[in-house]
Structure formats: C-alpha cells, structure tokens
BATORVO-910784 format. One line per 8 residues: number of its first residue (from 1); for each residue x, y, z of C-alpha. Coordinates in steps of 0.001 Angstrom, whole numbers. Each point is the difference from the previous one (the first is absolute). Example, Ala and Ser with C-alpha at 12.3 -4.5 7.8 and 13.67 -1.06 7.14 Angstrom:
! residues 2
1> 12300 -4500 7800; 1370 3440 -660;
END
This chain:
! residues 543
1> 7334 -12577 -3791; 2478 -1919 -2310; -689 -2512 -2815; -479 -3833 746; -128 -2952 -2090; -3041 -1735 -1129; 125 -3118 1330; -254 -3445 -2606;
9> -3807 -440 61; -947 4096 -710; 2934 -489 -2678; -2198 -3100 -1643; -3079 2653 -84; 1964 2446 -1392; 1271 -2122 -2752; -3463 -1687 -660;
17> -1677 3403 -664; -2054 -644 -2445; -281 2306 -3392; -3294 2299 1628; 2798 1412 2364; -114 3658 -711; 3590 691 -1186; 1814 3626 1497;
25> 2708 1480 -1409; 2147 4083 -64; 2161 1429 1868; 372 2915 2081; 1207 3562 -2225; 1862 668 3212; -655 3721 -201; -1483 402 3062;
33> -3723 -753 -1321; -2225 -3189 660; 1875 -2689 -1930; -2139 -2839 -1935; -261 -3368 1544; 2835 -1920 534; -952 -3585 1025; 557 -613 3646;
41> 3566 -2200 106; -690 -2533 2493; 3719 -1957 -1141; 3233 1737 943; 1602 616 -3529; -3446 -1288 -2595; -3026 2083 -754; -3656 -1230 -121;
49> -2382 66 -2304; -3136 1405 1012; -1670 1258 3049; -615 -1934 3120; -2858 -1894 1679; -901 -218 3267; 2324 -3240 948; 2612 1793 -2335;
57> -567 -2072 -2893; -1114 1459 -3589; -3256 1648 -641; -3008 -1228 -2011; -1363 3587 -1384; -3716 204 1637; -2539 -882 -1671; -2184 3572 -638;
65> 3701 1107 -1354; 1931 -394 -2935; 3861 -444 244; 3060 388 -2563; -2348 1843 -2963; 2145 -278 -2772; 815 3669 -1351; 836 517 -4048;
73> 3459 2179 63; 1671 1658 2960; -3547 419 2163; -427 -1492 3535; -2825 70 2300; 1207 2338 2997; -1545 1370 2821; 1791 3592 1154;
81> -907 2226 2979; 1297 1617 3099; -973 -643 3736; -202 2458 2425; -870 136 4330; -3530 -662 1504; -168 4340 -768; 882 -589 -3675;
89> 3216 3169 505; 2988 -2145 332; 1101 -2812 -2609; 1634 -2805 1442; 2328 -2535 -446; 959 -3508 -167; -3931 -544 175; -760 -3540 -1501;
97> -2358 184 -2794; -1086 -3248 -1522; -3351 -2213 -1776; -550 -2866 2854; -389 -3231 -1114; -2803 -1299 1659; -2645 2580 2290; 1619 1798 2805;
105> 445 -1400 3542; -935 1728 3509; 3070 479 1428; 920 -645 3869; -342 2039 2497; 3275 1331 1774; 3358 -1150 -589; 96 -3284 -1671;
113> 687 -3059 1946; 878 -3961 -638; 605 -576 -3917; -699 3642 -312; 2631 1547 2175; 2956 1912 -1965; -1692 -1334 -3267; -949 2868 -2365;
121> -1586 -2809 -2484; -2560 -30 2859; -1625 3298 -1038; -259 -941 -3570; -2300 -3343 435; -1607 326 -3054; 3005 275 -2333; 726 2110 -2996;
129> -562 -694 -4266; 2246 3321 -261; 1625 2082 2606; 2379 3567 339; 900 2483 2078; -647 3597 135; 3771 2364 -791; 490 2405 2126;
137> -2405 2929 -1790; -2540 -2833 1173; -818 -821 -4004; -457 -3662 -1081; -168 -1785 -3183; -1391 -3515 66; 970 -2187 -3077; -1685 -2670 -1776;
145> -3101 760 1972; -3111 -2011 -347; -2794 1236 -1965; -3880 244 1127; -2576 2366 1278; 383 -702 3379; 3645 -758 433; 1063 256 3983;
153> 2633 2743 235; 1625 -220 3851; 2373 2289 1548; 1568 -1476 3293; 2795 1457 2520; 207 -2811 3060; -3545 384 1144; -1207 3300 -1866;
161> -1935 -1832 -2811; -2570 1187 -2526; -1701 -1387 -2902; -1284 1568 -3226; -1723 -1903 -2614; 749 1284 -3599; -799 -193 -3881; 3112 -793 -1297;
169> 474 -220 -3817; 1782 -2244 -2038; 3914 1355 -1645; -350 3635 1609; 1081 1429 2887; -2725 799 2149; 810 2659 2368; -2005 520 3224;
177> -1029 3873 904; 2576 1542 1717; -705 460 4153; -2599 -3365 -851; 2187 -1911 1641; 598 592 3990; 323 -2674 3141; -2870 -190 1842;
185> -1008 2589 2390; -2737 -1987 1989; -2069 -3177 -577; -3563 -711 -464; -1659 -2411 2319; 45 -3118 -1811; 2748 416 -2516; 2623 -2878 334;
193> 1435 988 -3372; 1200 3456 1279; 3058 36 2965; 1344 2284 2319; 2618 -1050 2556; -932 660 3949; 2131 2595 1492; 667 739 3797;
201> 629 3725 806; 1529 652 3597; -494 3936 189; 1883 2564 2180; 574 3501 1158; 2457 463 -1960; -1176 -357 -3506; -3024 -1162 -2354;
209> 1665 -2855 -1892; -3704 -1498 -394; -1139 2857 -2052; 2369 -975 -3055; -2472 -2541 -632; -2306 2789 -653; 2339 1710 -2067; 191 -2971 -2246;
217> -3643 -35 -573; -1637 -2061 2677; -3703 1108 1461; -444 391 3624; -2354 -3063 -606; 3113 -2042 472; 721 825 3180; -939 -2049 3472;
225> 1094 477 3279; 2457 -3645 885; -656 -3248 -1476; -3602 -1227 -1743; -2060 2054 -2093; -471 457 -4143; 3127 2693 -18; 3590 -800 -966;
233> 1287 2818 2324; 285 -1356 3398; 578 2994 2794; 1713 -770 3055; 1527 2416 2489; 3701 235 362; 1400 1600 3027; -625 193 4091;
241> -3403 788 832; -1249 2008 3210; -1468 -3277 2088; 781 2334 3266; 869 -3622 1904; 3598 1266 899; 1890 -1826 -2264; 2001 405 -3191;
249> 1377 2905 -858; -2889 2103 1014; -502 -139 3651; -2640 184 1732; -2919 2903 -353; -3142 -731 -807; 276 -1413 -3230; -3322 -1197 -1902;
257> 1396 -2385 -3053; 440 3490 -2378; 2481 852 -2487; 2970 1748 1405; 599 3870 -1057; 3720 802 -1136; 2444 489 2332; -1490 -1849 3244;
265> 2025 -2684 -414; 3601 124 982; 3083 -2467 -802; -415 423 -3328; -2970 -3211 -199; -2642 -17 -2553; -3058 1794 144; -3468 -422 -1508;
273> -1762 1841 -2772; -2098 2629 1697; -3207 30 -368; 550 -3730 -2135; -2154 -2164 -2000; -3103 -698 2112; 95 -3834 1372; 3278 -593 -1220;
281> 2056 -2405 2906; 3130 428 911; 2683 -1343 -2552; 2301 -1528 2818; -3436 -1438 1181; -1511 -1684 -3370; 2753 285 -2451; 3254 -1008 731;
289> -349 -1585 3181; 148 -3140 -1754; 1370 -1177 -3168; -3540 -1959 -611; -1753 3621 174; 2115 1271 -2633; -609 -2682 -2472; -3478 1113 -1431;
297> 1634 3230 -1694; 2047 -237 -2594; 1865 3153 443; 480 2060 3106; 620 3456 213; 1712 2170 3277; -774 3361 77; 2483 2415 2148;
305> -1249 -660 3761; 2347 3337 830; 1629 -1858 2230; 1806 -3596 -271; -2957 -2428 -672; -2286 -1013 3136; 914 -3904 1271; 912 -936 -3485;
313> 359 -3711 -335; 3224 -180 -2679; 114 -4061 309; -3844 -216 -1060; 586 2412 -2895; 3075 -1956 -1395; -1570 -3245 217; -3174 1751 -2221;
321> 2520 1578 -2190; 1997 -3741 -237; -2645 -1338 -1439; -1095 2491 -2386; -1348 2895 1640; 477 3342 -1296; 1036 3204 2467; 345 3565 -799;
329> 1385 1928 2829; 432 3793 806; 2511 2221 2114; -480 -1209 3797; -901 -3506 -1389; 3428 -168 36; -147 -2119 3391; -1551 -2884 -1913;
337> 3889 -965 -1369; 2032 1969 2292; -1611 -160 3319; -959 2654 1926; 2845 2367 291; -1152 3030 1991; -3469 -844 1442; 801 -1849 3169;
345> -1884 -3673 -1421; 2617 -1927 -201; 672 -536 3319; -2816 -3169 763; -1344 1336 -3112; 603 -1403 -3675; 3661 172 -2428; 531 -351 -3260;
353> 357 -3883 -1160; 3524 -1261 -361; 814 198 -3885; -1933 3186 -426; 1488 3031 1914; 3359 1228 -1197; -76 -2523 -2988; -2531 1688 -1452;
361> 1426 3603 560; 1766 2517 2878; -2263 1503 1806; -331 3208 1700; -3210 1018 2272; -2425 2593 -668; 1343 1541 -2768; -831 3511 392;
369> 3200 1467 -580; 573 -125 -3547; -454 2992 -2437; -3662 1427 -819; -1642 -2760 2378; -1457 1914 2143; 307 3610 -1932; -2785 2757 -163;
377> -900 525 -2400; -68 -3188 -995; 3387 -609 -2378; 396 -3448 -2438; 3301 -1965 -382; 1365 -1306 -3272; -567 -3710 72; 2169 -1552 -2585;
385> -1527 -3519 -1581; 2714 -2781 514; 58 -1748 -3258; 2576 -2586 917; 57 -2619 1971; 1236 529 3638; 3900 66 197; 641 -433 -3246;
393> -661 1169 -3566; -2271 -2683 -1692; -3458 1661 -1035; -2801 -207 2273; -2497 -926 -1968; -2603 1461 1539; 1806 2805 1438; 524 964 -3810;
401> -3824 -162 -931; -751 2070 3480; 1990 2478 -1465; -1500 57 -3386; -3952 -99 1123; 1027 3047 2512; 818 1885 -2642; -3270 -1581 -2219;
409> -1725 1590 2808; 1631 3029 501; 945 -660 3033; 3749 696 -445; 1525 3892 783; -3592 1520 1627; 389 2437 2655; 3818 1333 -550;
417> 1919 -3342 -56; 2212 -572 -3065; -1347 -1436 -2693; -110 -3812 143; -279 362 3963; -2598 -1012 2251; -1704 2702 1925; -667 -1517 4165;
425> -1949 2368 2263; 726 -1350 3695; 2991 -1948 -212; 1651 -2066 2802; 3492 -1404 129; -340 -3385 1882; 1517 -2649 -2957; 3431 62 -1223;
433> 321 -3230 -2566; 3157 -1068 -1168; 1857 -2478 -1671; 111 -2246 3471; -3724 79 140; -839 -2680 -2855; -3127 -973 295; -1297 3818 -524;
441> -236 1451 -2968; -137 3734 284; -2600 1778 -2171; 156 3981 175; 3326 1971 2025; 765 3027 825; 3708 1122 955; 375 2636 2507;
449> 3139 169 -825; 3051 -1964 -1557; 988 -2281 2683; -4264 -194 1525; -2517 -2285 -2151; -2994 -411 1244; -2816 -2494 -1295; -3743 1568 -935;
457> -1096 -2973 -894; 1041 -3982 -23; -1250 -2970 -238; 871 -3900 1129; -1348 -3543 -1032; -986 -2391 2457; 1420 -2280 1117; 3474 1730 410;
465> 1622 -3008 64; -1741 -2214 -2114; 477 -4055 -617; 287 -1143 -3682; -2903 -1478 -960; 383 -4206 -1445; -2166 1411 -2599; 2258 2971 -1201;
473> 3135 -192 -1714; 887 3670 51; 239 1607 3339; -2173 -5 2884; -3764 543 144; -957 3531 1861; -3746 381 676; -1000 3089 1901;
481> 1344 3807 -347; 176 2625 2439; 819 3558 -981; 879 3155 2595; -983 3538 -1114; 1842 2148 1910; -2166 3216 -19; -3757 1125 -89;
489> -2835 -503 -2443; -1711 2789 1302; 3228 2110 -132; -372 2050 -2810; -1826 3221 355; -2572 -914 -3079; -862 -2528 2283; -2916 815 2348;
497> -1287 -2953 1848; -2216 85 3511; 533 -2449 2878; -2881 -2074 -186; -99 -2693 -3888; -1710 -123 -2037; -1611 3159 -90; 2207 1744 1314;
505> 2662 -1064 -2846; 217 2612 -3120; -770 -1906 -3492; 2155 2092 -2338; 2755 -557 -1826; 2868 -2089 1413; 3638 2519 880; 2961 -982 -1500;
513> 1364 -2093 2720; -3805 -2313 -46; 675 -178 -3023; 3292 -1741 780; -2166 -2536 2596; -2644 -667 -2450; 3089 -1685 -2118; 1329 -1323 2994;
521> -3578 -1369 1093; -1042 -1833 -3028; 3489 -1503 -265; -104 -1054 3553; -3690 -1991 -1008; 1837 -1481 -3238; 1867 -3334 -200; 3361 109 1639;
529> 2746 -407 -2112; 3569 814 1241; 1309 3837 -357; 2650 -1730 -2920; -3005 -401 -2059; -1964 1429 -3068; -4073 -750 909; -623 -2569 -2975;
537> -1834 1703 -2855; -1424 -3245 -541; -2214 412 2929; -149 -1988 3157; 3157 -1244 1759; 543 -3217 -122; 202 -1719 3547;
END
C-alpha cells in the first residue's frame, strides 16, 4: 500500500493538536536491528509530529499514562525487546510494535470489506502514542515511551496481535525478557484484546503444508474440520474423492465418499489426503467454489494435491486475492495461474484467468524432471535468495532481509549446500520467472545450469494490473498477495509428518526450507507494500 494525503479537515486536527499530544521522535540505526520510532509520514515530503489516533489525527496520551517525561541529560524513556513466533524459536520481522492510543478494537472477521478493503489503517483502529518495527534479528526499541505500571505493550503482524501490559519506568530503557514476547498461539474464549487471523488449509496427497502451522507453535486446539468452530485452522480436503458414481476422474467402482490412496488416480488430477482430517468437506465443494466462501479466511493455504488441483475455481480465487486475500500455493497448485497443463481438466473444465498465466511466469507441467526431485535418498538443491528486484539490479528489500534472518536462523549452508545457500528437499521445476513476467517477483532460484533458471519460490500482488487510486499520488494501490512454493514442506527427511492433521503432524523444530515459509507466511499476513519498498520502521503503512 502507498502513501496518501490527508485530506483538509484531518489536516485542521492535525494542526489543532493540542499540547497533551504525546510527542515521538528517533530514527532508525539502520543496522539491521529494531529502529526507534519514526513518526508515521502521512504528507509526501513533511514529517509528523507524534503518533496517530484512530481518525489519524494526534494523540491525547491516556489518562492512567504519562507522556513526554522530561529526562535530565542524554536519558530517554525506551522500551527494547525482541518478538518471536507463536513457539517462541524464530524472531521475526517487520512485526509492528507500538503503545495504542485508546483500548484495543475486535477486529473483523475475514478479509476486510467496504471502508476496510485494501486499508491497512483498518487493523490499527485504536491508533498509536508511539510505534516501530521489529529489524530483521526481530529486536525493537521503542522511544519516548510512556511511563506507568500498566502501560499496554502490543505486537501486531496483519491479524496476529497480542497485548502485554508493562511497568515501564521513567528515563531508562526498560527491556522486556527475551522469548517474552511471541504472536499468539491460540485465544481464550472471551479475549477480544488478543487476535489471530482465520486460515483455510486445503490438504492433499501430496504433502502436509497444514502442519507448518504446528511447526510455528500452534496447538491442535486450533484446528476444525471446514468453516465454524473456536479454531483458526480451517481443514478442507483438496483433491478427487472416491464417490464411486462414475464420474470424474475416478470411474466407477464402488466408491463410499473416502480419501483416495496414491496412485488410483490417473491423468495426473489431484488426490486427497489419505486417511484426512475427519469431517473435513471437500475444498472444491466449500472452499473455492465461490469467491463468497473464501472471504471468511484471511489467508489460504494449498497443499500439494499430487496431481494438478481437483476443479479449482482460478476466477473465484483472483477475485478473493483482488480484494485482499492472501494465497500461498505449493507444486501442483500450479494450475491455479497456469491452468491445468497435463491433467485432462481443461477441456469443459477450468483455465487460468486471462492476465495471470504466462504473465506471471512459463510454465512447464509436473515438474518431476529436474535434479534431486525425486532422488533416493532423498538429495537437497542449493536455493539461492534473490536479493534484487526481478530483471534488474535495484535491492529487494525484502529479498535482502530474507537473506539476512536465514542466516540469523541458521538456516543458510545445512545439509551440503554452499554456504549462504538454501538447502530444498523435494524440489520441482514448474516456474521459470523472468524479466517479461513483471508482476512476479521471484524469491529463492536455483540454476540447473547456465542458460536454465528455475523459480523456488515467487510471489505476485493483486491486482496485477491495478488502477491508480484518486487518493494516491504515487503509483497504484495493490491489495492482496499470492505466493507459489514450488516444492514440499514435508520434503525434507527431518520432516516426519502422518496423513491425517493435526495429530498426525510432528511439532518439532521447523527444516530449513519452513523456515523460509514461516518468513514468507508472516510477510504474506503483513501490510502490502510494493517489492520497491523498505517496510516503514515507523510502523504501520500508511494507506
């Protein structure tokens, strides 16, 4: 999302703040670390002076709170930390960590809509006295914090929000126990204070993309079987199912509504986790037959089918992802933005829409054939992390700090790869992103050889083609992200999930390449903000 002017009557507020309006000042040490807060810049080209309320306006510092303690010397009241995942392993990044102005907000359900929609403001109703962002090591310092024994102390990435209420004392730093501060793993009945987003999981044979969330320190608690429930895992079944009714890919035989085992399905079509989540429906059934059934997640993940995804519905999951819907897709998924290449469904079937296909990337079906993806014993590539942006050689951003938390992580030269590599268990070789694709931005490569690129990883905002916005200035407005994964969560050997979530997913620590789509993951629930861009270490995005 891109910066917009304030129009003449919040401009009036701003100027009439009165002298209670908690003042916030620093700058980022641009080391790589949590900078201090920089106030929000809501003009192109001038700065504000203080934090923001929730019509945008200044903030009165609450009442139970004092604001802008004067300090003898070179002291400052500060507030330092580091946040970490729901398991409290990985630090992340570009994790919004502010004092709200006034009590925190429920927020909505599902993707935002009306005033809402593509607005990031939305998720921040209550405003901020003083706001930063985690670096990427995940550590935070928060300047000129207010002082009190109970101060509110929130952490927020899109819809992963906790609170912590904290002494805080007057010209010190006061630095919060290290592994204190994590996103929420589940909530308590009752809490509207604490948020978690609502995620859809379509499982397959293929893979067990919905066990990452265990990885990252969710309890089986959160998971139900389709929509409804107190869980913010929502189960559905990718892939054909055995109905025995003579139709689909099947045939006939006897079917009785059960999973499918591998390998009974020919024509290269999806197949179903076997044995799956009990009462889980049918994805192409509850999910994405309709753009209206995707709209209560907020992010929705596609685990490998095996086979090219089951009746996939591309034009309901573009209009989702239009309008701010995020989408992280694996390996055969790859039908979603190509069409179905191999499987036979595209005669009276489904395609890809018209400005995704080849814009997005050159595509080649199944992707078997590449080096070590289907080796025994299992054998890793070297994924390289693209830190520029796609054909060309401005930074990307975020590419850059990908490559640096890796590393933080030791994630980087495991299992044989060069140092500074990316080991991948279970690669495919479907994507090939180039210069000519311009809406993608490739993430992680791997070159099979000088003249053959092929993409691990990418991602694409949504719309494609967007229409500049009467509000912005700058460039058009983008709203949703999608991002492909082109191999297997469940690939690497240390990895040893069952068929059947959530029980049947393994809880300990994430491989190198989850640790790669935790990054990915959290980024895809943040703001969007085009690829060009440095996340603001002044916190939120402006809309």
């Amino acid at each position: 999302m891109r910066v917009s002017n304030l129009g003449a009557v919040a401009f009036l507020l701003l100027v009439a703040t009165i002298a209670s309006v908690c003042s916030c000042g620093g700058s980022n040490n641009g080391d790589g670390k949590g900078g201090s807060n920089n106030p929000i810049n809501f003009n192109p080209g001038g700065s504000s002076s203080g934090g923001t309320g929730p019509d945008g306006g200044g903030v009165v510092c609450p009442s139970d709170l004092q604001c802008n303690v004067s300090c003898s010397g070179n002291a400052t009241t500060t507030i330092s930390g580091k946040v970490y995942d729901p398991a409290g392993q990985d630090p992340l990044y570009n994790i919004v960590v502010y004092v709200p102005a006034t009590p925190l907000q429920p927020l909505p359900k599902g993707v935002p809509t009306g005033s809402a929609m593509c607005n990031c403001q939305a998720l921040f109703p209550s405003g901020q006295v003083v706001t930063t962002t985690t670096g990427v090591d995940g550590s935070f310092t928060l300047s000129d914090a207010p002082v009190g024994d109970n101060v509110p102390l929130v952490i927020q990435v899109g819809k992963w929000r906790r609170q912590f209420n904290i002494k805080v004392t007057a010209c010190q730093d006061n630095p919060q126990t290290d592994k204190s501060l994590t996103l929420p793993s589940s909530i308590p009945a009752g809490d509207t204070t604490d948020n978690m987003p609502d995620i859809a999981v379509s499982t397959g044979e293929a893979d067990t993309l919905e066990c990452l969330m265990r990885r990252i320190g969710l309890p089986t608690t959160e998971y139900v079987a389709g929509a409804g429930g107190t869980g913010h895992i929502h189960v559905f079944a990718g892939g054909e199912v055995d109905t025995g009714g003579g139709g689909g890919f099947l045939g006939g035989g006897g079917g009785n509504g059960a999973c499918v085992p591998n390998g009974m399905v020919g024509g290269d079509v999806g197949t179903s986790e076997c044995p799956g989540m009990a009462g889980a429906p049918a994805s192409y059934m509850s999910l994405w037959d309709s753009q209206a059934d995707l709209m209560p997640y907020d992010i929705v993940l596609l685990s490998c089918e095996g086979g090219e995804t089951y009746k996939a519905n591309p034009p309901a999951l573009e209009a989702y992802a239009n309008v701010g819907g995020r989408v992280f897709a694996s390996h055969y998924h790859y039908a979603w933005f190509a069409g179905p290449l191999a499987s036979g469904q595209a005669s009276g079937g489904y395609a890809a829409p018209g400005d995704w296909g080849n814009a997005l990337a050159t595509w080649t079906a199944n992707g078997l054939n590449g080096p070590n993806a289907q080796s025994m014993p299992p054998k890793p590539i070297a994924g390289t992390i693209v830190t520029t942006l796609n054909g060309g050689t401005q930074a990307f951003p975020k590419g850059v700090a990908l490559n640096q938390w890796l590393g933080d992580v030791n994630a980087l030269g495991t299992d044989n790869v060069p140092a500074g590599d990316l080991a991948i268990y279970a690669p495919r070789y479907d994507a090939q992103v180039t210069a000519n694709n311009k809406p993608s931005q490739p993430w992680i490569t791997y070159a099979e050889s000088a003249t053959e690129l092929w993409t691990m990883y990418f991602s694409f905002d949504t719309p494609i083609n967007p229409t500049t916005s009467t509000t912005n200035e700058t460039g058009p407005t983008y709203c949703g992200r999608v991002v492909y994964s082109d191999l297997h969560v469940g690939g690497n050997p240390m990895t040893d999930d069952s068929m059947t979530p959530p029980a049947g997913c393994e809880d300990g620590p994430l491989s190198p390449q989850e640790k790669a789509l935790e990054f990915m993951l959290f980024d895809l629930s943040a703001c969007v903000i085009p690829d060009s861009e440095t996340p603001p270490t002044s916190g939120i995005p402006p809309q």
